[in-house]
Every structure is written in structure tokens, then in C-alpha cells.
N, C-alpha and C positions, 0 to 999 in steps of 0.2 A: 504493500500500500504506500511506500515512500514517493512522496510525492504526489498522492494521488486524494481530491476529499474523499470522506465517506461518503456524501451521497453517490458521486461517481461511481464509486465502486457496488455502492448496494444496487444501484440503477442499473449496472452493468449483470450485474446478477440475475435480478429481474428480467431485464431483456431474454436474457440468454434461457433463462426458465423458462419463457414463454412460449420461446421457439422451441425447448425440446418437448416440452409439453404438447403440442401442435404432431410433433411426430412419436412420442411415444404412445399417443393415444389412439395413433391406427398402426400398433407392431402387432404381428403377432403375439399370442403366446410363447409359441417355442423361440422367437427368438428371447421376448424376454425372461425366459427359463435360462435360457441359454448364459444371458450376461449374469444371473445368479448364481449357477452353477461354477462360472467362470470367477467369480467372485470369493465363492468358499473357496474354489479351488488356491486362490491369491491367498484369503487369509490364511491359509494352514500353510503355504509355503512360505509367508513370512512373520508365521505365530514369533519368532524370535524376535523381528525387528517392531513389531507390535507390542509384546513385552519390555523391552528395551525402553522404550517410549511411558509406559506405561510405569515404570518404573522410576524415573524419572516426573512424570507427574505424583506419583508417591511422596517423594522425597520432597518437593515441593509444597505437597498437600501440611505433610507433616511436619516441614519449617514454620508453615501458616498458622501451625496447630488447629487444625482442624477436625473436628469430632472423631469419635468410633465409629458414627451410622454413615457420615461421610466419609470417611475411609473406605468403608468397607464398602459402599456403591460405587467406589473410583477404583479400587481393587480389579486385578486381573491376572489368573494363571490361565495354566495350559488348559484345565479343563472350561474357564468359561471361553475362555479363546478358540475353542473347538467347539463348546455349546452356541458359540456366534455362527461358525461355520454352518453346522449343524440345522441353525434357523434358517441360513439362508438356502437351504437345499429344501427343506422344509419346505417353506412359504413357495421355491419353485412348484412342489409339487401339488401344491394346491389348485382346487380349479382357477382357472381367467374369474374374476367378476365382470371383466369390460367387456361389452356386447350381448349380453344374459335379454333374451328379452322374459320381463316379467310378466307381463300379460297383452293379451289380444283379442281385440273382438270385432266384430264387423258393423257396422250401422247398415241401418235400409235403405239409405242411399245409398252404397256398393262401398263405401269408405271402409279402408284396412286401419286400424287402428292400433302400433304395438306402444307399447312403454319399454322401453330399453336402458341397460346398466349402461353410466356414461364416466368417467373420471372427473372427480370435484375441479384439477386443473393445477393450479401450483398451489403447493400446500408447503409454507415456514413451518418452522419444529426448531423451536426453544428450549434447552434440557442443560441441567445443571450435570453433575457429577461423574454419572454413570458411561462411558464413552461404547457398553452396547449398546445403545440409543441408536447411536452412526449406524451400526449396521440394520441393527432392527425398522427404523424407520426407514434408512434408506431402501431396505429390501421391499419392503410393504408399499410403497407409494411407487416406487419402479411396476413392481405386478399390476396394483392397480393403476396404471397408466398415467400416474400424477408427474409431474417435475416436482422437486425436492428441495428445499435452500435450506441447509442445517445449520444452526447459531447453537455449539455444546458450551458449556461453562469451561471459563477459562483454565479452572484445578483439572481438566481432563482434555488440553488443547493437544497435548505431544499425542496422545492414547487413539483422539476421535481423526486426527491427521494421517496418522498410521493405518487406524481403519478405512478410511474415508477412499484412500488411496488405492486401497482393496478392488472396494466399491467400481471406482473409477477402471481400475484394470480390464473390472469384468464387463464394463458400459463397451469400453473400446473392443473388447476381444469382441463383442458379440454384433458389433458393426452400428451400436447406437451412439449420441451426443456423449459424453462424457459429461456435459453440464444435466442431463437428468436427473442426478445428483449433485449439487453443489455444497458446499464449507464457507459458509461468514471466513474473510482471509485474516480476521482482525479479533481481538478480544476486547478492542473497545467499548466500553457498556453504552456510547449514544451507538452503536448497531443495533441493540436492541430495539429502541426507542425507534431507529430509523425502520426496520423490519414492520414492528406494531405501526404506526402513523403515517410514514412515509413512501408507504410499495401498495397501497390501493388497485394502483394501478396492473400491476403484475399478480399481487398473492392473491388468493382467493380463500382461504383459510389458514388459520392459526393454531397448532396444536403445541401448548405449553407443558413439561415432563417436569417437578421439580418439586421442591417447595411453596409453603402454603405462600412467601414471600415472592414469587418467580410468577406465581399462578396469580395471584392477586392483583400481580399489576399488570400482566396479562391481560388478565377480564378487564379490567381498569380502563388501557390505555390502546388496546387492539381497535382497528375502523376497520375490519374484516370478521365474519365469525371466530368465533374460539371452538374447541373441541375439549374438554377439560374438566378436571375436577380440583377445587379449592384443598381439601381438606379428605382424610383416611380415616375417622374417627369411626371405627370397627367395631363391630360386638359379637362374643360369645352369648349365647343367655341357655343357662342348665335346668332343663325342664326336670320336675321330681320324681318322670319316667322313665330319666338319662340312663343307661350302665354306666357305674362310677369309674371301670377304667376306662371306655371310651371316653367318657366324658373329661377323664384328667390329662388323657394325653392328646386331646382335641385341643383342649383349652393352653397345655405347655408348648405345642405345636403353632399355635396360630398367635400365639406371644412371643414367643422365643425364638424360632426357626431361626427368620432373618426379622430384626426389631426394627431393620430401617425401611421397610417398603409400607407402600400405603396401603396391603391388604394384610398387617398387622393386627391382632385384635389390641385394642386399647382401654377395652370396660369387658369385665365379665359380669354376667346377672344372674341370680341363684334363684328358682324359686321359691316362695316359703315353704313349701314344700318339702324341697331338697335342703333344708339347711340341718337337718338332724344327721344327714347319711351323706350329702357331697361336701358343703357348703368345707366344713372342716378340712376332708382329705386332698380338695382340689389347691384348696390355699395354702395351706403344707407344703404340696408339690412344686407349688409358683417359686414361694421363698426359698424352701431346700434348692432352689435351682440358679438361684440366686435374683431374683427378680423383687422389687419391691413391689409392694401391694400397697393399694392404703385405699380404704373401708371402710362404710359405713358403721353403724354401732355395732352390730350386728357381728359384721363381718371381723369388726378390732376385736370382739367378745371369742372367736373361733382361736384367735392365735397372738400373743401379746406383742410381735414383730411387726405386726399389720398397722400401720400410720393412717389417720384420719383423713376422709377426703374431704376435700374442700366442694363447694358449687364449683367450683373452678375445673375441678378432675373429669366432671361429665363430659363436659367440652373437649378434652383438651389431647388430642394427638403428640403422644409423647415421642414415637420413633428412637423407643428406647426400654432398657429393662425394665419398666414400670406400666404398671396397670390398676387401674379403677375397679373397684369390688364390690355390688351392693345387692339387697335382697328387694327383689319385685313380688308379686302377686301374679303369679301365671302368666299364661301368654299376652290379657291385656295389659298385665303390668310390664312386660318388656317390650313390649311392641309403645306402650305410651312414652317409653322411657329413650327410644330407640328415635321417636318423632321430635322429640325434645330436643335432644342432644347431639342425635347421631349427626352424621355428612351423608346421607343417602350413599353411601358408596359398597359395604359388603357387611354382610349379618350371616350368625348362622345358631343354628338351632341343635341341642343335644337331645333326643327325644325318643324312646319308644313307643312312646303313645301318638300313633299315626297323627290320628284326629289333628292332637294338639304341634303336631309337627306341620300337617298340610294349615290348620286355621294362621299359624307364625308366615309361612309362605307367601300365602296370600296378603294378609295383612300388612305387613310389614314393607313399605314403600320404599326399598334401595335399587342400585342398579343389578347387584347380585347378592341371592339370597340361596343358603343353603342348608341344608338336614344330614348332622352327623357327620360332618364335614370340617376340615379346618379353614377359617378364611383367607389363610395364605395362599390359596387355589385361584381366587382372582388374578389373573393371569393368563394373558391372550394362548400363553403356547399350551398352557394346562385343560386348556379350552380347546385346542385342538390346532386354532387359528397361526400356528406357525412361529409368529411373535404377533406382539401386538408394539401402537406408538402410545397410550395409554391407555388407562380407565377414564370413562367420560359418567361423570352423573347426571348428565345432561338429560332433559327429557324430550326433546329435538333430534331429530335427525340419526345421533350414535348416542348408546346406554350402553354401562360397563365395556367388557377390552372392546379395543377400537381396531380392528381386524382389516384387513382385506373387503369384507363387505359392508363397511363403515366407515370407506374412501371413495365410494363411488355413489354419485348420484342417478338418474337418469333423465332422460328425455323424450317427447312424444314423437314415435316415425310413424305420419300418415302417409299413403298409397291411395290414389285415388285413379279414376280414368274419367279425368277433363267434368267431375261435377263441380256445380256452381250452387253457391247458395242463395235462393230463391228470397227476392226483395219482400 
């Protein structure tokens, strides 16, 4: 960028998205299997100099002093370096979305009428930490026939370059633009600002990966849609029909697994029910594992390590070994408590008792809801979807992971033979 403004360059960006956007939206499929394939293929041949990079943003992160949950999302060995690959061959093999006609019917005037899968067009992606983003979004918006302009957070510029460059390999090998996917060249924070305000013209969508800070000013400051969710703020709730070891390794699983993703649980709910026979063993299991808890009365009375919650705790997306503990009243009472506080984003239910498992299902208003399950499952690839660019809580357009079919829009193709419509 020496010597060059930033709008220049963002504009130049844009341009260039718009044009490969124009031609990847009539590729084939095989070929763009092809540029993904050719893609893994790049990252495994150069997992070392990806590493290398990666490593180096480490050291970096860690001079910053920058958290444990941030660490650990900027982190990269061999196996997630190969679970990158691995998506990208993935999400090849998945069906095209682009060209899908959805439906079709005929009018009595002779008129063909289909609704057809079309590509939203260039889609920005905003993401702090994590440098699989670079590959996971860029695979997903290549299939779905979008152009791509990635802006990663500057803690993961060496890691997303490295991938990025992947990316690119496999765009050239397979005879497409190289700009289908593009890299912000700059870590300057007015590129973001420029991205949200200033590319109208060009973007056509905004999907923000990050913190509740990243995503806020996102929604905030975007003149194009957003695709996105504020806030993780997750729940377990233990029905009094639960098995108590499903129910305790539900509950240290969807806490503990990984603390720093937003389909973390961040409140577990007991019902009065369960608090003579789970309410005890499951909070035992939190602490013994080293997680703080902190509790309603109830919940401090089960174990005298347990710290009081504050109103505060309800709310509050910790992205961290600590979680909210409190006793509801059945499934209305965790479903009221879920409407309160939650982030619409993932719930789930520990439950034998069908009934009261499907009435939690239905009821309960997230993007994804589930029974007997941990909600660390939220998650495009656990869903089948290859990868995903995020979860959306949105109730518009894309709800939870944001897949392949949650990139494409459509449009009306009518066929007619020379009718007119009669004045």
C-alpha cells in the first residue's frame, strides 16, 4: 500500500470483486471443485510455511498479552491445518447451490415461471482471531459463486496470508480470477470502516466473525446487510427426566470442550425437580474440572465453592471457564429464563421425558435448539455443511450456521412465447 490511499486500494478491491463475481457466477461446478481441491491440495503442501506464519503471529499475540480464548482461536497445528484442508474438499463435494431451480409452475397464459438459486454477489467477511476463517469463508463463497474480500484481524495477518495464498493457488490452477478471493493488503483499522461505509457500491453483504465488540459495530456502522450474531449467551437446562450421566457430561462438554467459541454453554438451568438427584453431582463435576460456577441460593447451598450470581451473570457470555447456575421451574421456567437473557443463538435440553423434550423444542425461540445434545455442535461442519462463515440469529434471510445455502439468493426466470398483458 506505500504510497497508495486507502480508498484507492479498497476501490480497487471492489472493482476487481465485481468482475470476478460476474464470472464466477456462470462457472461450473467442476470447475469450481476443481480450484478447491487444488486448494487443499496447496495447503497440505505448504502446512509448514502456514505454521511458520502462524507461529509467529503467536509470539506476537503473546507479547500483546492477549487472552487464553484468544490464543487458543489464533492457534494452529498440523491437525487443524489439515482439518482446513479437509473443509475444503468437503464443501467441494457438496452439491452446487447456484442454478437449483426451487420451484415452477405454469400460468394460463402459457407463462413458464421458475424461481432459481442465484449468488448474493460480493460478500466482505470481517473476523478477528481465528485465520480458519480465510479458508472456510473463502471456500464457501467460491462454491457458492460469490467474490470474497476478507478483512482477518490483524493478531492473525502472517497465518490468514499464508492461507489466503492457498486459496489463490487453487483460483489460478483451476483457470478462475485469482481476485474471487481477495485479502484487505493493510491492517489499518479505517479499512474497516472503509469496507462497512464506503464499498456500497461493490459489496453486497457483510458477514462479521468475532466478538460481541467486532459484531456491534458491524451492525452499527454496515450500509449493506449484515449476516450475524451479537452475542453466544448459550444454555444447558436439566430436565428432572435427564440420566445424570448424560446429563453431566452434556453439561462439562458444552462448557468446557472449547470455552472460547460462541456455541459454548454459558448458564446451566436445573429443574426443581432435579435438584435433589442432578443439581449436586453436575456442579461437583463443573468445579472438580476446574470451572467456576457461581449460583443462585440454591445452587451456593449444593456446594460451598459455588460464588453468587449476580443479574449481571444471566446476560453475560463469558468465553471462559465460568458459568451461570440456577434452578427454574420446568420447561416454562427455562424457556422464560432463556427469553430473558438468552442471545437466541443455541439451547439444549437434557431430557427423557419426550413430551417435555419436544414442548423445550418448540418453544424455545433460538437459531438452534437441541435434545440430549451438547451445544458445542453448533457448527456449520457438525451440521454436515462442510464449514460454515458463521452463526446468524438473524430471522431474515440465514438462521444458525451460515452454509452454502445461506449464500445464495434467487431470482424469477420467466419463458414466455410473445404474451402480452392485456390493458
Amino acid at each position: 500500500m506505500t504510497g497508495r490511499a486507502l480508498g484507492e486500494v479498497m476501490d480497487e478491491l471492489g472493482g476487481n470483486a465485481l468482475a470476478a463475481a460476474r464470472v464466477l457466477a456462470r462457472a461450473p461446478a467442476p470447475v469450481k471443485n476443481a480450484a478447491l481441491e487444488a486448494a487443499a491440495a496447496a495447503l497440505r503442501r505448504n502446512a509448514s510455511v502456514v505454521l511458520e506464519a502462524n507461529a509467529a503471529d503467536m509470539r506476537s499475540a503473546q507479547e500483546r498479552g492477549l487472552g487464553s480464548a484468544m490464543l487458543d482461536r489464533l492457534r494452529l497445528d498440523e491437525s487443524r491445518v489439515e482439518a482446513m484442508a479437509a473443509g475444503l474438499g468437503q464443501v467441494a463435494a457438496l452439491p452446487d447451490p447456484v442454478g437449483r431451480v426451487l420451484a415452477e409452475w405454469t400460468r394460463p397464459n402459457g407463462l413458464v415461471i421458475q424461481r432459481v438459486s442465484v449468488p448474493l454477489g460480493v460478500i466482505g467477511i470481517i473476523y478477528e482471531s481465528r485465520p480458519n476463517v480465510t479458508a472456510d469463508a473463502g471456500a464457501l463463497c467460491l462454491k457458492s459463486g460469490n467474490a470474497a474480500i476478507l478483512r482477518g484481524g490483524s493478531e492473525s495477518a502472517a497465518s490468514s496470508r499464508a492461507i489466503h495464498a492457498c486459496l489463490v493457488e487453487g483460483l489460478v490452477a483451476a483457470g478462475l480470477p485469482a481476485s474471487c478471493v481477495q485479502l484487505v493488503p493493510t491492517q489499518d483499522r479505517e479499512a474497516v470502516g472503509y469496507l462497512l461505509k464506503g464499498m456500497t457500491d461493490y459489496v453486497d453483504v457483510i458477514v462479521p466473525r468475532g466478538g460481541k465488540g467486532l459484531i456491534a459495530r458491524v451492525q452499527q456502522d454496515a450500509r449493506v446487510p449484515v449476516i450475524g450474531h451479537l452475542e453466544g449467551n448459550c444454555h444447558v437446562y436439566v430436565d428432572g427426566s435427564a440420566d445424570l450421566n448424560m446429563a453431566r457430561e452434556i453439561v462439562l462438554n458444552a462448557k468446557l470442550r472449547r470455552t472460547g467459541i460462541c456455541g459454548a454453554a454459558e448458564t446451566v438451568l436445573f429443574d426443581r425437580a432435579a435438584v435433589a438427584t442432578h443439581l449436586g453431582p453436575v456442579v461437583k463435576a463443573l468445579l472438580d474440572a476446574g470451572c467456576e460456577v457461581r449460583g443462585d441460593s440454591t445452587v451456593r447451598a449444593a456446594d460451598p465453592r459455588v460464588l453468587p450470581a449476580t443479574e449481571d451473570d444471566w446476560y453475560t457470555e463469558y468465553l471462559d471457564a465460568i458459568i451461570a447456575a440456577r434452578v427454574v421451574d420446568g420447561v416454562d421456567g427455562a424457556a422464560s429464563h432463556i427469553a430473558k437473557y438468552g442471545s437466541a443463538h443455541t439451547e439444549s435440553i437434557v431430557a427423557e421425558d419426550r413430551a417435555a423434550a419436544e414442548r423445550f423444542l418448540a418453544e424455545v425461540d433460538s437459531a438452534i435448539v437441541l435434545h440430549n445434545a451438547s451445544t458445542q455442535y453448533a457448527d456449520g461442519g457438525e451440521f454436515g455443511m462442510g464449514a460454515e462463515i458463521g452463526i446468524s440469529t438473524d430471522r431474515f434471510h440465514a438462521r444458525g450456521p451460515v452454509g452454502l445455502e445461506q449464500l445464495v439468493s434467487y431470482k424469477y426466470v420467466v419463458r414466455g412465447s410473445g404474451q402480452l398483458r392485456p390493458g
